[in-house]
matplotlib code that plots the C-alpha trace (Angstrom):
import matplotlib.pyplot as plt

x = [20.0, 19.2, 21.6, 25.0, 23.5, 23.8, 27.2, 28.1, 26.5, 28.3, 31.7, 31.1, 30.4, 33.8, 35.9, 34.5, 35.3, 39.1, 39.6, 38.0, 40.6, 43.7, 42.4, 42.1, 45.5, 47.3, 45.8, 46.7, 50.2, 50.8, 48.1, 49.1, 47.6, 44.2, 44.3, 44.8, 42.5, 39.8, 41.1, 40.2, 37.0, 36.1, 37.3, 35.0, 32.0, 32.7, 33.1, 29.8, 29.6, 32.9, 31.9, 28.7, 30.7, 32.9, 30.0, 28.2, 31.3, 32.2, 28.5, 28.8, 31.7, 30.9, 27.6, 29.6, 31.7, 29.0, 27.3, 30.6, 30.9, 27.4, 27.8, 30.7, 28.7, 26.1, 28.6, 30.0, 26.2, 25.4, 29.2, 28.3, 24.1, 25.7, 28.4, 25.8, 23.6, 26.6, 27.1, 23.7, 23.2, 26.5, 25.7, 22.0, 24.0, 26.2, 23.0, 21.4, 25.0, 25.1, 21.1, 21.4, 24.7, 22.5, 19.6, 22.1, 24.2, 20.2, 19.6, 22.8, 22.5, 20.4, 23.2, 25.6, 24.6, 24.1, 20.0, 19.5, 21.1, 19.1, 19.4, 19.5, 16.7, 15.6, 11.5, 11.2, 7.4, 3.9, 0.6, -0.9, -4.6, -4.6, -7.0, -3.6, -0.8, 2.2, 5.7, 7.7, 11.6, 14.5, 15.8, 13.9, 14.2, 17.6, 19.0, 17.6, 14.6, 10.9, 7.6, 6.8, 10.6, 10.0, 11.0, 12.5, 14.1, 16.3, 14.1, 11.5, 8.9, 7.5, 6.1, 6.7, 7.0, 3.7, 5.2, 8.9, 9.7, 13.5, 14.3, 11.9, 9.6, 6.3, 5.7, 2.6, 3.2, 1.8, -0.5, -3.0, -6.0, -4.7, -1.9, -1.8, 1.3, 1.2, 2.6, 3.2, 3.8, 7.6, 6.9, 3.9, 4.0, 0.0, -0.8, -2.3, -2.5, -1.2, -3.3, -3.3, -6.3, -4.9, -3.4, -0.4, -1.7, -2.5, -4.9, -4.1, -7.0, -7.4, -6.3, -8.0, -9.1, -7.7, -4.1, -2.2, -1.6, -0.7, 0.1, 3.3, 3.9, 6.3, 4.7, 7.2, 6.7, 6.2, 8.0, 5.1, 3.5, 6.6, 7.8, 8.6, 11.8, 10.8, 11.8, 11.7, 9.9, 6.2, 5.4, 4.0, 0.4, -1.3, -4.5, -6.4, -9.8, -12.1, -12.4, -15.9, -16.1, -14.0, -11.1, -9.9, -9.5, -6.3, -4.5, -0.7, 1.7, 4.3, 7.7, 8.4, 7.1, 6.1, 4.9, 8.6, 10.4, 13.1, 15.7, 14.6, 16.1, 14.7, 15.4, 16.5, 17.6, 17.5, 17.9, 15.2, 15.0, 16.0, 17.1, 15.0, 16.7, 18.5, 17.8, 19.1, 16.8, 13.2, 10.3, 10.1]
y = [59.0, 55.2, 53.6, 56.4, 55.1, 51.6, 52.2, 54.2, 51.1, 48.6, 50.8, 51.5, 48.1, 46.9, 49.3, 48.3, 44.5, 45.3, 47.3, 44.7, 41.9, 44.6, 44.9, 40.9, 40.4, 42.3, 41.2, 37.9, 39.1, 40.4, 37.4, 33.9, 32.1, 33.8, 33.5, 29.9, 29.4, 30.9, 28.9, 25.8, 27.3, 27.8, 24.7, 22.6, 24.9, 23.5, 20.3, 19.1, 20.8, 19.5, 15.8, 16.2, 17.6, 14.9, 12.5, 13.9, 14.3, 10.3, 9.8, 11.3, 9.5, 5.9, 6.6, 8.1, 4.9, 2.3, 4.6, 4.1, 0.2, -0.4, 1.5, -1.3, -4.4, -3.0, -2.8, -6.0, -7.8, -6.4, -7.6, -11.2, -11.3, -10.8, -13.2, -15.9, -15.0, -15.6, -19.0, -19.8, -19.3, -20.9, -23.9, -23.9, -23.9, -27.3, -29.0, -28.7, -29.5, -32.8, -33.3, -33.1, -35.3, -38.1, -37.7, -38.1, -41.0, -42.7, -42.4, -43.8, -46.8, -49.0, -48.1, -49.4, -52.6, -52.9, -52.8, -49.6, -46.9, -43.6, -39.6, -37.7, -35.2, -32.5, -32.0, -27.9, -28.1, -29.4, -29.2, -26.7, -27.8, -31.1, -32.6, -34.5, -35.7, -34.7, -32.9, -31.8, -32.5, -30.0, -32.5, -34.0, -35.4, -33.8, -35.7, -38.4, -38.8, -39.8, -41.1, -44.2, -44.5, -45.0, -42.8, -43.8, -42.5, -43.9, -46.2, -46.8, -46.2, -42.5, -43.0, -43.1, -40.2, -39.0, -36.5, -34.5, -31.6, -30.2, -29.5, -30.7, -33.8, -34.1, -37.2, -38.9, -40.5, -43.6, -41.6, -40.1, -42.0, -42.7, -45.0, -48.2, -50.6, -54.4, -55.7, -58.6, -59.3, -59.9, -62.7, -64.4, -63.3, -62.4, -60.1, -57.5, -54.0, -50.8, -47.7, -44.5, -43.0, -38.8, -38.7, -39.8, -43.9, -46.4, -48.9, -53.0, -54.0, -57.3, -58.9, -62.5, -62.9, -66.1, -64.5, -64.2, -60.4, -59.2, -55.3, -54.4, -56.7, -55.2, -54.7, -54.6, -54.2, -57.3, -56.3, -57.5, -54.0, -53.0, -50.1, -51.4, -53.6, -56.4, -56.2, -52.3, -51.6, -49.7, -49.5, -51.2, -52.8, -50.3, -52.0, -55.2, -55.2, -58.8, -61.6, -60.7, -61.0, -62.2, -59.5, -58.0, -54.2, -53.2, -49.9, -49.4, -46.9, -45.5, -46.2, -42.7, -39.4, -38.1, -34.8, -33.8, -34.9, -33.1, -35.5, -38.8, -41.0, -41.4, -45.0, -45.2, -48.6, -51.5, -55.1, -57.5, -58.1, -55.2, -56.8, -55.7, -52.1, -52.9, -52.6, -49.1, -47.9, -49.4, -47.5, -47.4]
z = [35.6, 36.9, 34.3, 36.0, 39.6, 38.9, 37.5, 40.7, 42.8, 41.1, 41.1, 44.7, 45.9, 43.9, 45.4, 48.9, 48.2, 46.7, 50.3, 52.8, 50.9, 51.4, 54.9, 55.3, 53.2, 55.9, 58.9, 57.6, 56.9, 61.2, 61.8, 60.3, 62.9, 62.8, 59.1, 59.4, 61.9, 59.2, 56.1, 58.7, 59.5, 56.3, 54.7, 57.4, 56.0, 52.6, 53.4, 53.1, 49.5, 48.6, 49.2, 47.6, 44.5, 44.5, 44.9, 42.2, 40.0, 40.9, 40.2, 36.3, 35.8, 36.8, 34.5, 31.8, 31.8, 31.5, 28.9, 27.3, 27.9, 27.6, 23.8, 23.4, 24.2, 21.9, 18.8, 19.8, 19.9, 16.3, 15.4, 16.6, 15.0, 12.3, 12.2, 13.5, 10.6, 8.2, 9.7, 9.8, 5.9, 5.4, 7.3, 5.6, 2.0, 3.8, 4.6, 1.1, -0.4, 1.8, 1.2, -2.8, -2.6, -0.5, -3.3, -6.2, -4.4, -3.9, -7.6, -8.6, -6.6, -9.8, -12.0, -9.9, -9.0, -13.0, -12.5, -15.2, -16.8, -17.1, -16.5, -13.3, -13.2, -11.2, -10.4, -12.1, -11.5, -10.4, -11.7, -9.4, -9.7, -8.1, -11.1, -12.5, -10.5, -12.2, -12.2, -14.7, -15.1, -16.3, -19.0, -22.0, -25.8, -26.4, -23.6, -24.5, -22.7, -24.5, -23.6, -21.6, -19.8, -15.9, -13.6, -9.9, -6.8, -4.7, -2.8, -5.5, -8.3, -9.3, -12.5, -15.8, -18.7, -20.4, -23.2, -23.6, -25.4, -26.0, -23.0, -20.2, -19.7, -17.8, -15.6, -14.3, -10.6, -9.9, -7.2, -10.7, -10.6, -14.7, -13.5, -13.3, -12.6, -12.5, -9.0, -7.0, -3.6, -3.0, -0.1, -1.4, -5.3, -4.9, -8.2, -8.6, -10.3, -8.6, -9.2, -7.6, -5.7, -6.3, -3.2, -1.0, -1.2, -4.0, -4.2, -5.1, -7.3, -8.6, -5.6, -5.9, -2.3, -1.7, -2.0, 0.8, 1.3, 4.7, 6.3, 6.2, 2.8, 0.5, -3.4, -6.4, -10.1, -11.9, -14.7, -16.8, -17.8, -20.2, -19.1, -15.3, -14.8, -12.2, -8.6, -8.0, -4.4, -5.0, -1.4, 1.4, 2.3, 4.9, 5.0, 4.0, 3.4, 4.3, 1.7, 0.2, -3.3, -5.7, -5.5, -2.2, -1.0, -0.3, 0.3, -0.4, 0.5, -2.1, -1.7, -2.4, -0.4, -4.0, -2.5, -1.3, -4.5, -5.9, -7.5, -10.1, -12.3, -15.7, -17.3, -20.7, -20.3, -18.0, -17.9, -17.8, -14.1, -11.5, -8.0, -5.1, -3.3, -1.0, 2.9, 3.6, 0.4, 2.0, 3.5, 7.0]

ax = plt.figure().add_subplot(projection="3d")
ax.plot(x, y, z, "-o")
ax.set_aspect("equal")
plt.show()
């Protein structure tokens, strides 16, 4: 049967192997020399195979080891993103802190120097078809707040209050081409009337054209309109038209960058004459 003479084979061929070792065990035994001789011999065969092993094995190992740092810097750089990020939002929540604090400190200035008294507000919306320039603030009649009270920032005039409700109050900026604010230069006390074109400039009308009116002239509420003390900085002459006519063209530049506003102070009362803001507060 093939499978009994492959048993037979592989029986056969053990046996042979198990005598061949006896034979070489004893001639080793009477032999040392010869079988040391053939341990040398045999150990110079391997030689080659044993250095490539320990090659390889030093090989797998130096790999395994960088796989293994390499797996460290990894967890570490996700461990730092993400301590970065934390700082990052922590320092963004500083900057708005130390932002809104400038805002406040801006608005407070009037009140300070005994100019007006009104209420901080925040801007909690705009009208978001550009017809009407206007924003609406978080506070309104119940804190005390009504129609026709001015509204400033820190370095000048916004506008004034159109209607209120409870709790919120909708402004018109002196930009909407409805506005209108009596002005007069501050150097050469030219007057004039301050109306807003729908964007981020005004225009001076009524500008006799023999006033002296110059760029760079700073334009401040007359205090003749009633709802405007006197003295508080509109903006700045960008342009001067020529003397034709009777009235002259001229183009003025809010105090105020009404399109980034966030913070205002509503007046609820003020004195009769506001002084001028001070350096610090002035457009550049």
């Amino acid at each position: 049967m093939p499978v009994l003479d492959s048993r037979a084979k592989v029986a056969g061929s053990a046996l042979l192997y198990f005598l061949c070792a006896l034979v070489l065990s004893a001639y080793s035994a009477r032999h040392p020399e010869a079988a040391r001789s053939g341990a040398a011999l045999i150990g110079e065969g391997l030689r080659p195979f044993r250095s490539v092993t320990s090659s390889t094995s030093s090989a797998i190992s130096g790999w395994w080891r960088a796989y293994v740092d390499l797996i460290g810097v990894r967890q570490e750089n996700v461990s730092l993103l993400d301590r970065v990020r934390t700082l990052e939002a922590e320092n963004s929540r500083l900057m708005e802190f130390q932002s809104e604090n400038s805002r406040l400190r801006g608005l407070l200035q009037l009140a300070e120097r005994g100019a007006v008294r009104g209420v901080a507000a925040r801007v909690v919306g705009r009208d978001a078809t550009n017809w009407v320039q206007t924003v609406t603030l978080n506070r309104g009649a119940a804190d005390g707040l009504a129609r026709g009270m001015a509204v400033l920032a820190g370095d000048g005039v916004v506008g004034q209050v159109v209607s209120v409700s409870p709790s919120t109050a909708l402004v018109l900026l002196m930009t909407d081409h409805s506005s209108g604010i009596d002005a007069i230069v501050q150097g050469s006390r030219a007057r004039g009337v301050v109306e807003g074109v729908g964007e981020e400039t005004c225009r001076w009308r009524f500008v006799l054209s023999e006033e002296e009116v110059k760029i760079g002239d700073r334009v401040i509420t007359s205090g003749m309109d009633g709802v405007f003390p006197k003295g508080l900085l509109l903006g700045i002459v960008t342009d001067v038209g020529s003397e034709s006519g009777l009235f002259r063209s001229i183009v003025v530049r809010p105090a105020v960058r009404l399109s980034a506003l966030e913070d205002v102070l509503v007046v609820t009362e003020s004195q009769k004459h506001a002084p001028p803001p001070p350096v610090a507060a002035r457009a550049k």
